[in-house]
BANU-80935 format. One record per residue (C-alpha): residue number from 1; residue in one letter; x, y, z. Coordinates in steps of 0.001 Angstrom, whole numbers, always signed. Layout:
<atoms>
+-----+------+---------+---------+---------+
!  nr ! rest !       X !       Y !       Z !
+-----+------+---------+---------+---------+
! NUM !    A !       X !       Y !       Z !
...
+-----+------+---------+---------+---------+
</atoms>
This chain:
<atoms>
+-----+------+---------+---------+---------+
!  nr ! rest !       X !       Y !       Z !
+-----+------+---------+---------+---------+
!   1 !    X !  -33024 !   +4711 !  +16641 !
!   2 !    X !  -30895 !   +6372 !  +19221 !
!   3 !    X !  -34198 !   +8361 !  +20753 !
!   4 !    X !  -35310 !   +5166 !  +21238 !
!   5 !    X !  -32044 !   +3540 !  +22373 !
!   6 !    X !  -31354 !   +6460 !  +25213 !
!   7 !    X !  -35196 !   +7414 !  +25844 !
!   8 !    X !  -35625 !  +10801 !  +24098 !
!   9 !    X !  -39319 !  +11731 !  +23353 !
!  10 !    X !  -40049 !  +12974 !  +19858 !
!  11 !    X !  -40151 !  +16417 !  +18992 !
!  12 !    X !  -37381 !  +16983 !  +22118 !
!  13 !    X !  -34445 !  +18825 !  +20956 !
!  14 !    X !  -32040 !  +15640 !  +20492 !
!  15 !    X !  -28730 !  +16051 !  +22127 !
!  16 !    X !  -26562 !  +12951 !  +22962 !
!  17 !    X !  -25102 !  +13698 !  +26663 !
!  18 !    X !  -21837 !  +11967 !  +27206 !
!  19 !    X !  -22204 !   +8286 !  +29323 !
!  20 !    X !  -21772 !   +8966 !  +32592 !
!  21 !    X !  -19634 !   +6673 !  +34734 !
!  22 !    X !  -22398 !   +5159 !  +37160 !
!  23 !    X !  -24659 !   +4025 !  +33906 !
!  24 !    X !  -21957 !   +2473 !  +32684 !
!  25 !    X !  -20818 !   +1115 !  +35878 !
!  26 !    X !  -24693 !    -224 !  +35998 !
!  27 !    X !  -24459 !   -1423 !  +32326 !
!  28 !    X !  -21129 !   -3962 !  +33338 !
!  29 !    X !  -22840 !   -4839 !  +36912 !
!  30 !    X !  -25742 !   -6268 !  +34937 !
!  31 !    X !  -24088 !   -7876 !  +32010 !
!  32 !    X !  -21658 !   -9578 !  +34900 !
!  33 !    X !  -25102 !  -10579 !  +36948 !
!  34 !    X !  -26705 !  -12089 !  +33040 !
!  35 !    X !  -23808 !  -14105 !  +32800 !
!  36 !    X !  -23563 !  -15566 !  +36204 !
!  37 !    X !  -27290 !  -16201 !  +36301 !
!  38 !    X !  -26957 !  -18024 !  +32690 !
!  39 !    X !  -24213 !  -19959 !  +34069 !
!  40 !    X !  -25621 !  -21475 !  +36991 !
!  41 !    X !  -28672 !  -22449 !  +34585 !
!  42 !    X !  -26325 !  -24246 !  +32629 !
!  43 !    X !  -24819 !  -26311 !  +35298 !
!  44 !    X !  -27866 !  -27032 !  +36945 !
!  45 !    X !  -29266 !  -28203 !  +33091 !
!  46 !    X !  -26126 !  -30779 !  +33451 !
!  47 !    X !  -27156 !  -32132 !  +36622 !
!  48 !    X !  -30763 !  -32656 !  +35682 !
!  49 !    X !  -29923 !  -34028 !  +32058 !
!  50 !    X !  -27763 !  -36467 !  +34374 !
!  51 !    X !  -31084 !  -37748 !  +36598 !
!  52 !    X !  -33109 !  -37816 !  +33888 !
!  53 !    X !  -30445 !  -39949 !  +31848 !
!  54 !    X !  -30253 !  -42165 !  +35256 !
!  55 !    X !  -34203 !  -42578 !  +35489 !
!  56 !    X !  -34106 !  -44112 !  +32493 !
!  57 !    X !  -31457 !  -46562 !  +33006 !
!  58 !    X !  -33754 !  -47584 !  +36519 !
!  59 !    X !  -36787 !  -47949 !  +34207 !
!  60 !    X !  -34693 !  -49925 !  +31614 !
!  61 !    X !  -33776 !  -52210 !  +34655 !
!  62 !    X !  -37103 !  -52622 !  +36025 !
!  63 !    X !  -38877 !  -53579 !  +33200 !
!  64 !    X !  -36137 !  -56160 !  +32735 !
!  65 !    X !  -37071 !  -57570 !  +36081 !
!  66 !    X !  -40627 !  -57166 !  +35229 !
!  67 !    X !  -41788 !  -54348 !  +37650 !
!  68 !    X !  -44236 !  -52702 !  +35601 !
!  69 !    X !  -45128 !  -49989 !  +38848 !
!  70 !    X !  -41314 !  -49462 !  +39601 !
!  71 !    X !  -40707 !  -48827 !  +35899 !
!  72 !    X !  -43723 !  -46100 !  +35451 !
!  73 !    X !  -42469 !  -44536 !  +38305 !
!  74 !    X !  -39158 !  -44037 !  +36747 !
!  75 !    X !  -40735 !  -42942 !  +33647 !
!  76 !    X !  -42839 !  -40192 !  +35158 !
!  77 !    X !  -40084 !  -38708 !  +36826 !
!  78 !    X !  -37670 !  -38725 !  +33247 !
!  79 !    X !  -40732 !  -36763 !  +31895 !
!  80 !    X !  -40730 !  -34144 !  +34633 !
!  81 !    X !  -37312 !  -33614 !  +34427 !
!  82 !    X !  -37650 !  -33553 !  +30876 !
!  83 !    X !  -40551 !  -30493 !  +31051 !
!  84 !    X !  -37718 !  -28824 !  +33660 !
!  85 !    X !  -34860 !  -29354 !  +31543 !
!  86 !    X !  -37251 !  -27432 !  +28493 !
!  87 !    X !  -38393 !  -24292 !  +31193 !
!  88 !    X !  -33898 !  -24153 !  +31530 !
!  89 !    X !  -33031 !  -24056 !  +28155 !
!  90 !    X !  -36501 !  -21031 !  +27795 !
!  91 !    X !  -34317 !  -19014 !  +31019 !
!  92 !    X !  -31221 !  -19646 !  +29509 !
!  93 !    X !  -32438 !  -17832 !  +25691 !
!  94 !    X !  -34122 !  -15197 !  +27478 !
!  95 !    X !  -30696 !  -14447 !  +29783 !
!  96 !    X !  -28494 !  -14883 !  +26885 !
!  97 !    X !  -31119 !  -12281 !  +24681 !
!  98 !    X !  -30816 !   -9854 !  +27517 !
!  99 !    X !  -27167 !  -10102 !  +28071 !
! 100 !    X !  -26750 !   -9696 !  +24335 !
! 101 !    X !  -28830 !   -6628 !  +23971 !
! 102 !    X !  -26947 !   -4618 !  +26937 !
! 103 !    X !  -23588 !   -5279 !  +25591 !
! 104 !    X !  -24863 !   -3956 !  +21765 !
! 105 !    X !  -26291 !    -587 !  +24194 !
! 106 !    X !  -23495 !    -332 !  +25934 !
! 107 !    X !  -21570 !    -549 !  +22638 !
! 108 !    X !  -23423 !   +1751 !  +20982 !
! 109 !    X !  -23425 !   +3835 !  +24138 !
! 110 !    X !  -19809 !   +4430 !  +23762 !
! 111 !    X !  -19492 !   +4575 !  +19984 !
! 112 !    X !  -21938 !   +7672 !  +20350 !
! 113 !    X !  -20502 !   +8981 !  +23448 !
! 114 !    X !  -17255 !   +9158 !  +21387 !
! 115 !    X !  -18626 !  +10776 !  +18321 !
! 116 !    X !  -20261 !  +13193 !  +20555 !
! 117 !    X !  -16934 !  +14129 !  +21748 !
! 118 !    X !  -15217 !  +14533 !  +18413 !
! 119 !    X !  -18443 !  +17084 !  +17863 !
! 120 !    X !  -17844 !  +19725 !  +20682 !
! 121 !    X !  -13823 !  +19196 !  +19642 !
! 122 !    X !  -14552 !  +19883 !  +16405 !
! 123 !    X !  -16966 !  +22640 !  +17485 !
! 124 !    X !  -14253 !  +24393 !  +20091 !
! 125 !    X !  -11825 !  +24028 !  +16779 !
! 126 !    X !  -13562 !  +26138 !  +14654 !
! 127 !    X !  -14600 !  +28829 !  +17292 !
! 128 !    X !  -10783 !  +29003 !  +17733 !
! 129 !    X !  -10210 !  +29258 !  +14083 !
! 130 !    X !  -12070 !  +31963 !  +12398 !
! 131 !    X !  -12510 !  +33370 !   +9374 !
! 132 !    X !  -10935 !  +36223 !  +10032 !
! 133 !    X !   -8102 !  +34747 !  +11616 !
! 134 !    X !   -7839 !  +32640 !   +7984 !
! 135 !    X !   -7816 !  +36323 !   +5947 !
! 136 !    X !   -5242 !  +37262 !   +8234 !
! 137 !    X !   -2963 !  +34787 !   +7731 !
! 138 !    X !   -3582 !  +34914 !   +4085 !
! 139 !    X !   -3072 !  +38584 !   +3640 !
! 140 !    X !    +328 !  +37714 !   +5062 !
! 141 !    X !   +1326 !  +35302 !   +2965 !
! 142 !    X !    +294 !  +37550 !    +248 !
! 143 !    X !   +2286 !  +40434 !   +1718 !
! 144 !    X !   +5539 !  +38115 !   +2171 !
! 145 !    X !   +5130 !  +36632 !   -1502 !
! 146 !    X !   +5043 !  +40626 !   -2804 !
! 147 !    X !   +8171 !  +41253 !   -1352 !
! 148 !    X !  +10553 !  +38670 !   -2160 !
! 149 !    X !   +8990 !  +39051 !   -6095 !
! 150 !    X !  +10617 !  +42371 !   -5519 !
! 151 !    X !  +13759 !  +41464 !   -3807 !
! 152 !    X !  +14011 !  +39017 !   -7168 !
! 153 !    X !  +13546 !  +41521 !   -9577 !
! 154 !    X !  +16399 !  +44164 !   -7601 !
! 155 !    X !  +18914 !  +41760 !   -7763 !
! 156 !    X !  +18677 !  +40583 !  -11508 !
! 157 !    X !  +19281 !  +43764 !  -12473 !
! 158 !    X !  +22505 !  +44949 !  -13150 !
! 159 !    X !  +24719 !  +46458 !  -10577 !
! 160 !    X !  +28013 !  +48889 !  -10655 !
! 161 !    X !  +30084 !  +50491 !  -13763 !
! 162 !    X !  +27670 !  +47625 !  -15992 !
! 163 !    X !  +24359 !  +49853 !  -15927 !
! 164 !    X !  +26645 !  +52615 !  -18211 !
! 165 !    X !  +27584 !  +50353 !  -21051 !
! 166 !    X !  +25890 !  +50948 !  -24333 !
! 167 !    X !  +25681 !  +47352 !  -25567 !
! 168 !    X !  +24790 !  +48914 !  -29456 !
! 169 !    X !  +27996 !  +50811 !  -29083 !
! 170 !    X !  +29550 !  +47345 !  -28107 !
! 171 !    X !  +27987 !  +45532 !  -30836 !
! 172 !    X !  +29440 !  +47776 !  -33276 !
! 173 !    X !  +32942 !  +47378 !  -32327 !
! 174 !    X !  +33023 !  +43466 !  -32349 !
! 175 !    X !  +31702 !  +43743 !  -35601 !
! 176 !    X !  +34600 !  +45735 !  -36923 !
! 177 !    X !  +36885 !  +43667 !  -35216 !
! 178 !    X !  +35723 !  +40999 !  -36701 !
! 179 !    X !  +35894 !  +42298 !  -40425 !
! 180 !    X !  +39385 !  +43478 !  -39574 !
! 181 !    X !  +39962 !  +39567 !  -39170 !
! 182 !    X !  +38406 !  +38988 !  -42265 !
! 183 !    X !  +40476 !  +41090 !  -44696 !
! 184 !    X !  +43655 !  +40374 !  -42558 !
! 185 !    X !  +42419 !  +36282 !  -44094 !
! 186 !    X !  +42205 !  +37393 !  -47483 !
! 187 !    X !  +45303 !  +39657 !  -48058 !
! 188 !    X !  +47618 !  +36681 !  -47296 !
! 189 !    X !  +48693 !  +34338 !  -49943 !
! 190 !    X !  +47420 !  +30817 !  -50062 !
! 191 !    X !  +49908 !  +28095 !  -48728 !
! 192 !    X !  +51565 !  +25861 !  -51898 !
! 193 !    X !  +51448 !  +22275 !  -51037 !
! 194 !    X !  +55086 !  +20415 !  -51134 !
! 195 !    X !  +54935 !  +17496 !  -53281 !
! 196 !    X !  +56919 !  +14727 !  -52015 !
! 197 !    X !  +59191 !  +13038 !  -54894 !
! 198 !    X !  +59989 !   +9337 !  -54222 !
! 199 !    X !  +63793 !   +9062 !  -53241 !
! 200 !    X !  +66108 !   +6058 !  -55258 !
! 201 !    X !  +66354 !   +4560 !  -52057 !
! 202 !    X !  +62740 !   +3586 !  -51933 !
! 203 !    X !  +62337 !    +468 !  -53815 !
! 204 !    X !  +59369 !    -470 !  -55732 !
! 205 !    X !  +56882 !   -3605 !  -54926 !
! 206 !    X !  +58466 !   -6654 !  -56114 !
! 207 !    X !  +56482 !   -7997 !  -59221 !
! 208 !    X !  +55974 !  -11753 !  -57957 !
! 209 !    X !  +57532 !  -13657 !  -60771 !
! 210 !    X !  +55859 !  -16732 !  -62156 !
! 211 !    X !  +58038 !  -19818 !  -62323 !
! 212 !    X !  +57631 !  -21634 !  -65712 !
! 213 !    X !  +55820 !  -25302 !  -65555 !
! 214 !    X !  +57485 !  -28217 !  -66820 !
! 215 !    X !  +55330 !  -30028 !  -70163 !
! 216 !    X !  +54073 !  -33313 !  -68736 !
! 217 !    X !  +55561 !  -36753 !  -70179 !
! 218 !    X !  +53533 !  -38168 !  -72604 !
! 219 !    X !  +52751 !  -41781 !  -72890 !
! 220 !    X !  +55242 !  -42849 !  -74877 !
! 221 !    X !  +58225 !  -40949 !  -73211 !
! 222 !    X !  +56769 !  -43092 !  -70413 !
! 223 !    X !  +56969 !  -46669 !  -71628 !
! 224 !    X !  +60726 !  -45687 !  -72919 !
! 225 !    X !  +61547 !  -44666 !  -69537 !
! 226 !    X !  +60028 !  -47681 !  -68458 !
! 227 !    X !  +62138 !  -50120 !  -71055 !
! 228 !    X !  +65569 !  -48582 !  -70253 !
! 229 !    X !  +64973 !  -48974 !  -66607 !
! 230 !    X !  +64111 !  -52853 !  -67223 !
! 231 !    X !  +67899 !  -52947 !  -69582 !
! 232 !    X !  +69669 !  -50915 !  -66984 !
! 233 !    X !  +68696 !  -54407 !  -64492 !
+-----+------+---------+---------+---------+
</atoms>
């Protein structure tokens, strides 16, 4: 598509040369001449869509005042203008088409033009970086890692009067200690609990006492009560 786009033969060894400045200067000159020519077909549509629309109305008239000729006349030239107005709107597709297809080339002109670009930079990149360079560098990281895995180990080791201490010998002597500690534990006597002996000051809990309930009247003892109230009045 591009061969055919920027000219290339086939079987030529494709290369996409970067867009020089007076093509594309060419590219906007003729885009800007497209539109101008489209635009004065447009206007000059207008003004003949405007005659034909008035050669009508004169035809319209004169066959109300029954002039057949007069009315023709009119006629014939709406249809001419008509057949113009078509050959306009025929210009005005073909103008627009062209326009059209040199802003998609000059669009895809400077799409590739920019990809072509990012090619030789990526190109020059790699030239500048090479492998060797990249074993280099890694080597060296290597190298650095080495040493400070050995600075790590140096200092966790122990340093000064520590390094002489046998730690079995150390071992050992906690242990007695700590049997010492142990018999020490079992020679003393156990500790008698004191028993505490409730003093005659402290007082006991009150016992609630239950107060005895009176034996309720009976019916008789009722009507008595009754009859010596009534004498007593």
């Amino acid at each position: 598509m591009f061969k055919k786009l920027f000219g290339q033969k086939p079987g030529t060894a494709s290369s996409v040369p970067a867009t020089s400045a007076n093509a594309a200067n060419k590219t906007i000159s003729a885009i800007q001449n497209l539109t101008e020519h489209e635009e004065s077909l447009e206007k000059r549509k207008a003004l003949l869509e405007k005659r034909m629309d008035a050669e009508l109305e004169r035809a319209k008239e004169f066959t109300r005042q029954k002039k057949k000729p007069q009315a023709l006349q009119c006629l014939k030239k709406k249809k001419l203008l008509e057949n113009e107005i078509a050959n306009l709107d025929n210009m005005i597709m073909r103008v627009n088409e062209q326009r059209m297809m040199l802003e998609g080339q000059r669009t895809t002109t400077e799409v590739v033009s920019s990809m072509h670009t990012a090619a030789l930079a990526a190109k020059d990149n790699m030239k500048a970086m090479k492998i060797e360079n990249v074993d280099k560098v890694l080597d060296e990281i290597n190298e650095t890692t080495d040493q400070m895995r050995q600075l790590n180990e140096v200092f966790a080791n122990p340093l000064g009067l520590g390094t002489d201490l046998d730690e079995d010998e150390l071992l050992g002597e906690l242990e007695e200690m700590e049997a010492s500690e142990l018999d020490k534990e079992l020679l003393e006597p156990a500790p008698v609990p004191a028993t505490k002996v409730p003093g005659a000051a402290e007082k006991m809990p009150s016992v609630p006492t239950k107060q005895k309930q009176q034996p309720a009247k009976t019916q008789e003892e009722l009507e008595l009560e009754a009859l010596q109230a009534e004498m007593a009045l």
